[in-house]
Kinemage of the C-alpha trace (Angstrom):
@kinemage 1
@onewidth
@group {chain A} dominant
@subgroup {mainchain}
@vectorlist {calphas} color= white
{ca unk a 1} P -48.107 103.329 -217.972
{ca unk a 2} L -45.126 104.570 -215.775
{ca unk a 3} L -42.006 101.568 -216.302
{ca unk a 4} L -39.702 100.525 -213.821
{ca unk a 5} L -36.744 102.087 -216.013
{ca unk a 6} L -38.003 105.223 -215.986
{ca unk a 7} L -38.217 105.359 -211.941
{ca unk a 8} L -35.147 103.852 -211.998
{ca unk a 9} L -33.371 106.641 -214.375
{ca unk a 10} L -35.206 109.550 -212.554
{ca unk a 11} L -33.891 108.028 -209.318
{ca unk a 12} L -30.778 107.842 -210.622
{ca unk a 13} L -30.710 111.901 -211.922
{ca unk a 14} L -31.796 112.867 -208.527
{ca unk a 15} L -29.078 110.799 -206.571
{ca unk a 16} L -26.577 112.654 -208.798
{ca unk a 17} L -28.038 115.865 -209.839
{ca unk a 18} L -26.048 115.540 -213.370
{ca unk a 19} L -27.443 114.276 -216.354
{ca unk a 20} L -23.997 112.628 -217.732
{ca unk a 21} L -23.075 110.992 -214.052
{ca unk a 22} L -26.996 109.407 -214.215
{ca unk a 23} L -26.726 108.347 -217.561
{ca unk a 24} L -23.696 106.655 -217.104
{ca unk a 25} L -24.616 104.650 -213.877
{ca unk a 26} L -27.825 103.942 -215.799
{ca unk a 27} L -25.553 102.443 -218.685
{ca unk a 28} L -26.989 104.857 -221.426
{ca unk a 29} L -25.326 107.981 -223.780
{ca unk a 30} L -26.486 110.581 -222.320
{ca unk a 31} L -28.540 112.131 -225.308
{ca unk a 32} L -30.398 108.637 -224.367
{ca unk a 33} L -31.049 109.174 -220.618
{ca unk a 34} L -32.270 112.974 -221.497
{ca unk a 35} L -34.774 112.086 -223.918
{ca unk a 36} L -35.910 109.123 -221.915
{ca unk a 37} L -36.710 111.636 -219.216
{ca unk a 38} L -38.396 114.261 -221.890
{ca unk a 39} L -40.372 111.310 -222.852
{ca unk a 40} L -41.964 111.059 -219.269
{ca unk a 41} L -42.351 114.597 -218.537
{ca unk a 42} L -44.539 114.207 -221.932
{ca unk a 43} L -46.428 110.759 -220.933
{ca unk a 44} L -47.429 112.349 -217.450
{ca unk a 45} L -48.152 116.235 -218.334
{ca unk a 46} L -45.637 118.015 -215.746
{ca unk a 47} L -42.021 118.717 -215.952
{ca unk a 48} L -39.898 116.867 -213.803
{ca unk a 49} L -36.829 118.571 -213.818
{ca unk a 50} L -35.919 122.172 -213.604
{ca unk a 51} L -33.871 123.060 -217.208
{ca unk a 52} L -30.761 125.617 -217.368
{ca unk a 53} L -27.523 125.846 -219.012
{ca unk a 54} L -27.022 122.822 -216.411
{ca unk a 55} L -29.131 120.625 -214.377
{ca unk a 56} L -30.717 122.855 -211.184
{ca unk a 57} L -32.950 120.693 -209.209
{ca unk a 58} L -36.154 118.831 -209.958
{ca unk a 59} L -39.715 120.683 -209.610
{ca unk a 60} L -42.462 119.972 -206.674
{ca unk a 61} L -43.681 117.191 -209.062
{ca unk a 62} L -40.307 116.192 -210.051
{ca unk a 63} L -39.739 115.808 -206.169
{ca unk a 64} L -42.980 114.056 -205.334
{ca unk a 65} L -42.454 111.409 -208.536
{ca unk a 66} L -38.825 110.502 -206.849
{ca unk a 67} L -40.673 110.055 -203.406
{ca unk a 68} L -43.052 107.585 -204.914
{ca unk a 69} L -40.460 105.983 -207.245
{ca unk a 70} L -38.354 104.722 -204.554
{ca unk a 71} L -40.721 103.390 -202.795
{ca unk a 72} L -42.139 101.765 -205.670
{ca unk a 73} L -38.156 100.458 -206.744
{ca unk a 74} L -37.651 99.148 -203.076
{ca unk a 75} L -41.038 96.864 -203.270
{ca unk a 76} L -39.770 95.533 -206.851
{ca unk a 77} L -36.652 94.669 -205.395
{ca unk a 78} L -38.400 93.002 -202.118
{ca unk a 79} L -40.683 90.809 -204.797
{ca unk a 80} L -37.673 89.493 -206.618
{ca unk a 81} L -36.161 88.249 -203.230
{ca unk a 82} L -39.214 87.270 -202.237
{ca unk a 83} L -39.629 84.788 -205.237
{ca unk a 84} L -36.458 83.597 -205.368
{ca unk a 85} L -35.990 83.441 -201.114
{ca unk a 86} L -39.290 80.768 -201.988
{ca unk a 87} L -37.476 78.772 -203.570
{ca unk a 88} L -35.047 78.236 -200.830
{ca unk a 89} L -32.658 80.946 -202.626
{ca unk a 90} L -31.247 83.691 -201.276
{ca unk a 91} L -30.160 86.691 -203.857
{ca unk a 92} L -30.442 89.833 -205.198
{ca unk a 93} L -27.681 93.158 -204.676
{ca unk a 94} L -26.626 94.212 -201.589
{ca unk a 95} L -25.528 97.568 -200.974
{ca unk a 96} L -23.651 98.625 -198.293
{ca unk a 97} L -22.335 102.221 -197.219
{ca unk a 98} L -19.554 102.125 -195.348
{ca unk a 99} L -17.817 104.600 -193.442
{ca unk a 100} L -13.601 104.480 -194.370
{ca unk a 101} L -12.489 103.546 -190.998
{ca unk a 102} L -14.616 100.111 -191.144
{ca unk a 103} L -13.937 99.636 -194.922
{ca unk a 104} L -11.886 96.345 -193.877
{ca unk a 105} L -14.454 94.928 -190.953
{ca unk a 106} L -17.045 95.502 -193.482
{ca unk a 107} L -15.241 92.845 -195.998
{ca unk a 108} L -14.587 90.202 -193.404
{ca unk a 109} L -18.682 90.633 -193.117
{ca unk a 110} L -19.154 90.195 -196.762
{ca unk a 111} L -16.589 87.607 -196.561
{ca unk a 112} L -18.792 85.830 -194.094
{ca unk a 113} L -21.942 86.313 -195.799
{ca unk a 114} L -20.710 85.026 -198.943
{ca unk a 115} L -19.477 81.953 -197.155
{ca unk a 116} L -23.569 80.619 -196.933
{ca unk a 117} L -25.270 82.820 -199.412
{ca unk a 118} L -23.101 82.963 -202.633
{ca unk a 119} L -25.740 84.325 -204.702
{ca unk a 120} L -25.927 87.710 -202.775
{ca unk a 121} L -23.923 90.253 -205.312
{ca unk a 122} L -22.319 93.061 -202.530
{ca unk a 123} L -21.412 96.185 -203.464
{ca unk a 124} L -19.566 97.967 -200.527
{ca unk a 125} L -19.396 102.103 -200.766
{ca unk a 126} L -17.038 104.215 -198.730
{ca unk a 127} L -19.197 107.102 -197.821
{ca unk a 128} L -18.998 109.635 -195.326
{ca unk a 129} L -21.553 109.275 -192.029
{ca unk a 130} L -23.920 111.794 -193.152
{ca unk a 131} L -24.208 110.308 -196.915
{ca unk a 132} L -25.044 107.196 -195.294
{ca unk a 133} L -27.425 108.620 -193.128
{ca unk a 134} L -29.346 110.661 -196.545
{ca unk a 135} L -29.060 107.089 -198.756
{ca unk a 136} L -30.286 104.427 -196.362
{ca unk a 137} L -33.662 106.847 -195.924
{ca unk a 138} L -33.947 107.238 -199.537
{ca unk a 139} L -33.160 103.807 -200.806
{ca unk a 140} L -29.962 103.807 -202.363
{ca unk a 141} L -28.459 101.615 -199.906
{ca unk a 142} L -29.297 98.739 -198.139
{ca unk a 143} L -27.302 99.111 -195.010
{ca unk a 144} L -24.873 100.887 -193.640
{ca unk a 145} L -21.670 100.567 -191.352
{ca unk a 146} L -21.147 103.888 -188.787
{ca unk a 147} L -20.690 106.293 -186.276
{ca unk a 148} L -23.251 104.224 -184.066
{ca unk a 149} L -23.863 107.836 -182.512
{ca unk a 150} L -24.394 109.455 -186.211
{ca unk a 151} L -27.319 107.701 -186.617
{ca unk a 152} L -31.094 108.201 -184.588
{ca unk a 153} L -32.830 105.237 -183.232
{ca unk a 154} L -36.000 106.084 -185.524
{ca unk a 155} L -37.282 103.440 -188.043
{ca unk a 156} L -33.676 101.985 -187.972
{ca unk a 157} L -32.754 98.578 -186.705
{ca unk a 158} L -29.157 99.249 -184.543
{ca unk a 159} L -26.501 95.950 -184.507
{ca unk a 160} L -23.701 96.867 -182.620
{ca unk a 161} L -20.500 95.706 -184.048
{ca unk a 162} L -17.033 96.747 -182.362
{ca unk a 163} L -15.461 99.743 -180.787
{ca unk a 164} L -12.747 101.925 -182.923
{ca unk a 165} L -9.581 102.655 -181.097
{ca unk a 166} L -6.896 104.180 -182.712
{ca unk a 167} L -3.059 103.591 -183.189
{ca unk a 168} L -0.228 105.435 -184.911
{ca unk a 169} L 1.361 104.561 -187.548
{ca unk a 170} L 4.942 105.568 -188.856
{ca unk a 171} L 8.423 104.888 -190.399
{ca unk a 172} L 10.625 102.737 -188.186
{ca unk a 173} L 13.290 105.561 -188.709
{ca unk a 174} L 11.090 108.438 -187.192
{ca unk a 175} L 10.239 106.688 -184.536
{ca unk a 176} L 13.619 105.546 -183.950
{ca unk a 177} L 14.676 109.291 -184.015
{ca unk a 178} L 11.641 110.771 -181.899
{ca unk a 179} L 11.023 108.008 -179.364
{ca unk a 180} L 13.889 106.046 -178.743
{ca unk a 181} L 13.961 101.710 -179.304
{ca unk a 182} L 11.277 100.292 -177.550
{ca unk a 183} L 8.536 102.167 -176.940
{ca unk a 184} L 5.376 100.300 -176.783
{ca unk a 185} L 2.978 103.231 -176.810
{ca unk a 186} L 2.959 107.045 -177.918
{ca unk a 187} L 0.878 110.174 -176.781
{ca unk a 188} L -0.995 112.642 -178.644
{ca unk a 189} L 1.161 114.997 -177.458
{ca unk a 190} L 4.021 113.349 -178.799
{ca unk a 191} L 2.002 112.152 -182.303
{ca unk a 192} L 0.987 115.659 -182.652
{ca unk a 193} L 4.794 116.855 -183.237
{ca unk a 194} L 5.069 114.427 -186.395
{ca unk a 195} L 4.454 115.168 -189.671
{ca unk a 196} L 0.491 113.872 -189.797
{ca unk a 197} L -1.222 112.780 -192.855
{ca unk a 198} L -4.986 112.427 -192.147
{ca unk a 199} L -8.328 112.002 -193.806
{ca unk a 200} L -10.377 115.121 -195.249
{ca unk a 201} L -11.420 117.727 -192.636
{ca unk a 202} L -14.980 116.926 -193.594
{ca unk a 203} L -15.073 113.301 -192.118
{ca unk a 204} L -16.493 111.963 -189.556
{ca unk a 205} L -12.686 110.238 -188.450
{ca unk a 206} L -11.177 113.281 -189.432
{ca unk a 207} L -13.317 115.709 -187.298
{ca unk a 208} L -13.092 112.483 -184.027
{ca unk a 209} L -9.085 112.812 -184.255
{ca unk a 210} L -9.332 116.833 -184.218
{ca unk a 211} L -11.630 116.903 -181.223
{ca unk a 212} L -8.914 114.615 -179.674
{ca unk a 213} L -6.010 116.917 -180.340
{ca unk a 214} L -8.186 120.241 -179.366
{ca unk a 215} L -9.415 118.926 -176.072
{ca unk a 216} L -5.673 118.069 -175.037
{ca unk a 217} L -4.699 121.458 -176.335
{ca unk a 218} L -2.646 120.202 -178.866
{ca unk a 219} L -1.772 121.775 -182.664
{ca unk a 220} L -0.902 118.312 -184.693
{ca unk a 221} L 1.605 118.980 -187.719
{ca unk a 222} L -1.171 117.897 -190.804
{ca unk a 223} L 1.178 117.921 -194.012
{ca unk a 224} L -1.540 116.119 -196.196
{ca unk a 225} L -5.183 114.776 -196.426
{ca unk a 226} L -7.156 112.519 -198.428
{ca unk a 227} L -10.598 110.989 -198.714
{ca unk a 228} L -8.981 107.509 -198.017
{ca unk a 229} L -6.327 105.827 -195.858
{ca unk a 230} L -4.133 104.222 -198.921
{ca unk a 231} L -2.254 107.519 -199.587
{ca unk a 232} L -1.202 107.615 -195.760
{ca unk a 233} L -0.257 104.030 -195.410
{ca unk a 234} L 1.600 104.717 -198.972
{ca unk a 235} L 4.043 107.819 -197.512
{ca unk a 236} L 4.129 106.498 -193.991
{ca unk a 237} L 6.100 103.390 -195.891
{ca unk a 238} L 8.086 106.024 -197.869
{ca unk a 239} L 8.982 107.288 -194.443
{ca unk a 240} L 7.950 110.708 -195.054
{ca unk a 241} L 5.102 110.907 -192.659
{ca unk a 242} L 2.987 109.111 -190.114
{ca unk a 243} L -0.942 108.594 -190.255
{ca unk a 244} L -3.517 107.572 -187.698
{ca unk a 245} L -5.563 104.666 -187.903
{ca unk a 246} L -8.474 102.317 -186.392
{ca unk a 247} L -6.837 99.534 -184.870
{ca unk a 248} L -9.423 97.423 -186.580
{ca unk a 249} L -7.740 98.227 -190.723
{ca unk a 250} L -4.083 97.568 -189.096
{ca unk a 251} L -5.199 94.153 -187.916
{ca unk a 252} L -7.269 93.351 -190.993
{ca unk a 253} L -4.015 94.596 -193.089
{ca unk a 254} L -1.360 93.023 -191.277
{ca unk a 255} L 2.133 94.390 -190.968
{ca unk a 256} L 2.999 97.152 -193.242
{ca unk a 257} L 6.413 96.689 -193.943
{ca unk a 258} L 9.057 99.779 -193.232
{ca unk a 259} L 6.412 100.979 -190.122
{ca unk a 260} L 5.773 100.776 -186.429
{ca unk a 261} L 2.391 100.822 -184.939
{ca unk a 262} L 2.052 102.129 -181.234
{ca unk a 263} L -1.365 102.138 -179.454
{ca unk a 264} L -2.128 106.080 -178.943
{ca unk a 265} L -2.548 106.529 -175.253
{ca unk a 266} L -3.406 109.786 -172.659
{ca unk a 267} L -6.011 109.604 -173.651
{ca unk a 268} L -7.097 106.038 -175.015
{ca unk a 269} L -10.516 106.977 -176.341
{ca unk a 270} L -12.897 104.872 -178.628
{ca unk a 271} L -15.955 105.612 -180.996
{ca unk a 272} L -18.539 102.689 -181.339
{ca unk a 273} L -19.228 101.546 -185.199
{ca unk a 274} L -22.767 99.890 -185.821
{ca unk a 275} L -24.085 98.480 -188.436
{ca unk a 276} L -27.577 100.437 -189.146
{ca unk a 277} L -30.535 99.079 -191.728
{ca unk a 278} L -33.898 100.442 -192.255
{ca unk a 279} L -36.623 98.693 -189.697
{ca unk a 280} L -39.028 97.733 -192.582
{ca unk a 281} L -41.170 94.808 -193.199
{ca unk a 282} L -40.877 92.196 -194.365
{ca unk a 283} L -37.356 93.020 -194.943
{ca unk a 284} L -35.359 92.259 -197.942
{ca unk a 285} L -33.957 88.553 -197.721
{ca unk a 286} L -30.507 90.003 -198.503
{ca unk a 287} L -30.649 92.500 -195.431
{ca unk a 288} L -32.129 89.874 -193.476
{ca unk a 289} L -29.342 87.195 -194.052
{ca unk a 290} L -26.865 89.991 -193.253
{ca unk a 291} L -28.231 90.708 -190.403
{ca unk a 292} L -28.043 87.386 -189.166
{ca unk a 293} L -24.473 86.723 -190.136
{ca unk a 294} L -23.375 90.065 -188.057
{ca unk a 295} L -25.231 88.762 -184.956
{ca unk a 296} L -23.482 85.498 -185.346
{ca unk a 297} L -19.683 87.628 -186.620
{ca unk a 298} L -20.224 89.690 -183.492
{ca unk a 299} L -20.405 87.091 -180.963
């Protein structure tokens, strides 16, 4: 008979496509996790994976066997919650993909959740848009925080949580020398002549602020990226650049000390983030209660 571990390794392999990154999240050596694997290619008669100097993909079967394993994985986990939501408990993991840009609105939600379900282990993961598109459908995630337009309406449940605007910011001495004392708001225009340090050109923020600058005609002065905003917020308090945000992290973050932050105007454009979980039932508990604390956050 097929164990849970074993779907839960070869689900693990096929998230990662790398035998060492698998075995590790799985908590094994890797000589371990390989011979695990060899062990059910034996028990069922096929081979799972596809064999090389590296790892190159899983075979038909191999696919199939992951299909039915996360399904199987997703109804274990619904059980335990299931149990333990009948005995007036609420637990169990929580995973949650979340998109950079809502990184700090996401916490406040766990923050809230935690307040009347303290059981609830969450696990928030900054992903990009599309890899939280790929991991809610296959089960690796729970829920996920987004581009609301990113996502389909299909066999998803759609909560609505806030609308990202955007605001620069950047040392009080560049401003100083740029803008003058007392301006309250800057263009793009005028952003795009600063030194700009901005996420990856693969993300989904990253790709929103270029549109921005290309639709005004405008040829912003990127000196660095990154797949996260700490590196920005780092140099623009250096004073060697200025960065872009979502108006929500500056207002979860506070002041950052050494920086101004001006509302980005002509345009003032926003982007809708939603909060985006499978439409299954019964749900899990855990998705369930945080649904119901974002309906009552988002009020």
């Amino acid at each position: 008979m097929i164990e849970l571990k074993d779907l839960k390794l070869l689900s693990a392999l096929a998230r990662h496509r790398h035998f060492a990154k698998a075995a590790q999240e799985s908590g094994m050596s890797q000589p371990a996790f390989s011979m695990r694997i060899r062990n059910l290619e034996d028990r069922l008669g096929v081979s799972i994976v596809r064999r090389g100097n590296r790892f190159q993909g899983l075979t038909e079967e191999g696919l199939m066997i992951v299909r039915r394993a996360r399904g199987i994985l997703d109804d274990a986990k619904a059980l335990e919650q299931e149990v333990a939501a009948a005995r007036g408990e609420v637990t169990g993991t929580l995973v949650l993909g979340v998109v950079p840009t809502a990184t700090a609105y996401a916490a406040q939600m766990v923050d809230r959740l935690h307040l009347t379900h303290k059981r609830v282990l969450a696990r928030i993961e900054v992903l990009s848009s599309l890899m939280i598109q790929q991991r809610l459908f296959d089960g690796t995630i729970d829920a996920g925080v987004t581009y609301h337009d990113s996502m389909g309406a299909d066999q998803v449940i759609i909560q609505p949580l806030y609308e990202e605007s955007y605001v620069l910011v950047a040392p009080d001495a560049m401003l100083a020398e740029r803008l003058g004392e007392g301006s309250e708001s800057i263009t793009w225009a005028e952003a795009a002549e600063l030194p700009l340090s901005l996420l990856e050109p693969q993300m989904q923020n990253r790709r929103i602020l270029d549109r921005i600058f290309e639709e005004q005609g405008l040829r912003p002065v990127v000196r660095s990226d990154s797949g996260g905003f700490m590196a920005a917020m780092v140099m623009a308090r250096a004073g060697s650049v200025a960065t872009i945000l979502p108006q929500a992290l500056v207002d979860a973050l506070g002041p950052l000390e050494g920086t101004t932050v001006l509302p980005l105007v002509d345009p003032a454009p926003s982007k809708p983030i939603s909060m985006v979980t499978l439409d299954r039932q019964p749900a899990l508990t855990t998705v369930q209660a945080l649904r119901e604390v974002v309906a009552d956050f988002v009020q």
